[in-house]
Residue, then its C-alpha position, 0 to 999 in steps of 0.5 A: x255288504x256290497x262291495x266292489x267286487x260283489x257289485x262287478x259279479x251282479x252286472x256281469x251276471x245280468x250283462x251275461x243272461x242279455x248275452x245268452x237271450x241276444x244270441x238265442x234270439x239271433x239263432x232263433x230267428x235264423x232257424x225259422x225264418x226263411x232266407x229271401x234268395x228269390x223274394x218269394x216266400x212259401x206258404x206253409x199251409x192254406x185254409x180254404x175259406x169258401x173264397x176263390x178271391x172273389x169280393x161280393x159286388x155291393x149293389x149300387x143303389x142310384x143317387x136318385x132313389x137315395x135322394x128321394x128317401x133323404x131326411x132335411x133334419x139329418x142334412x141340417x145337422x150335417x150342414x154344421x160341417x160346411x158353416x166354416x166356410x160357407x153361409x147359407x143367407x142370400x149374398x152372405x159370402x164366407x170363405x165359400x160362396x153362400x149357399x143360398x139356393x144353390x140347388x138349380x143355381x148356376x155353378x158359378x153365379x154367385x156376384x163377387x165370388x171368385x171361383x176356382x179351377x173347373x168351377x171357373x166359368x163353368x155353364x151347369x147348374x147345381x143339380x142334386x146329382x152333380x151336388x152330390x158328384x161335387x161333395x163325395x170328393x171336391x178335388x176329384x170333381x172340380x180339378x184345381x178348385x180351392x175348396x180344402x174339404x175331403x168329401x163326404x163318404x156316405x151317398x145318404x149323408x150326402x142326400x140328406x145335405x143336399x135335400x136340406x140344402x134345397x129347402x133353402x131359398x131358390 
């Protein structure tokens, strides 16, 4: 039933349709695709949508009344992210300083921590705003410090930690 040259005519046929599909494909997109001479393509057509470009400006709610709305409960839970590095008993140091009524505490007061970068030697105290200035992005804040962490992103779930975090010793 299949011999040799049947076998030949069946590979040449699928050989010549992957031909014809490739050198379709290579004239379809030489048709419709415009050349890039000046590296400026043109829009075909516009749909105007209302917009000018102009992005809606989010009003900005201050860190102040958003810490004054904090919930503890929400920021306990949110504390499970920081317990890999830090502890939240007095003179318990982890990786990160104990936390142990940081808020109000002087930045570097912690006895036998070594602290890094800005947070070397610095004067300030933790207070909520700069608590909240520290965790939305750590690098940022405190250029050089060791502190791996990203940051957290919502000014609420920040308020929540920090107002957990006051309820903690001091």
């Amino acid at each position: 039933m299949f011999d040799t040259m049947t076998f030949t005519k069946i590979i040449g046929g699928f050989c010549g349709a992957f031909l014809i599909f490739l050198l379709g494909g290579f004239a379809a997109e030489f048709i419709y695709h415009e050349a890039d001479h000046d590296g400026d393509y043109h829009q075909a057509y516009t749909i105007d949508t209302g917009s000018d470009d102009a992005e809606e400006e989010v009003a900005e709610v201050p860190f102040a009344e958003v810490f004054a709305a904090a919930d503890a409960g929400a920021g306990e839970r949110l504390f499970r992210q920081c317990q890999a590095c830090h502890k939240v008993e007095d003179g318990a140091n982890g990786t990160g300083p104990h936390l142990f009524g940081i808020v109000g505490r002087a930045v570097d007061a912690v006895a036998g921590y070594s602290y890094s970068g800005a947070l070397a030697g610095a004067t300030d105290a933790w207070t909520p705003e700069a608590l909240n200035g520290f965790l939305e992005n750590p690098k940022e804040y405190a250029p050089g410090t060791k502190m791996s962490y990203k940051g957290m992103a919502k000014v609420e779930d920040r308020a929540n930690l920090i107002a957990w975090l006051e309820g903690q010793g001091g």
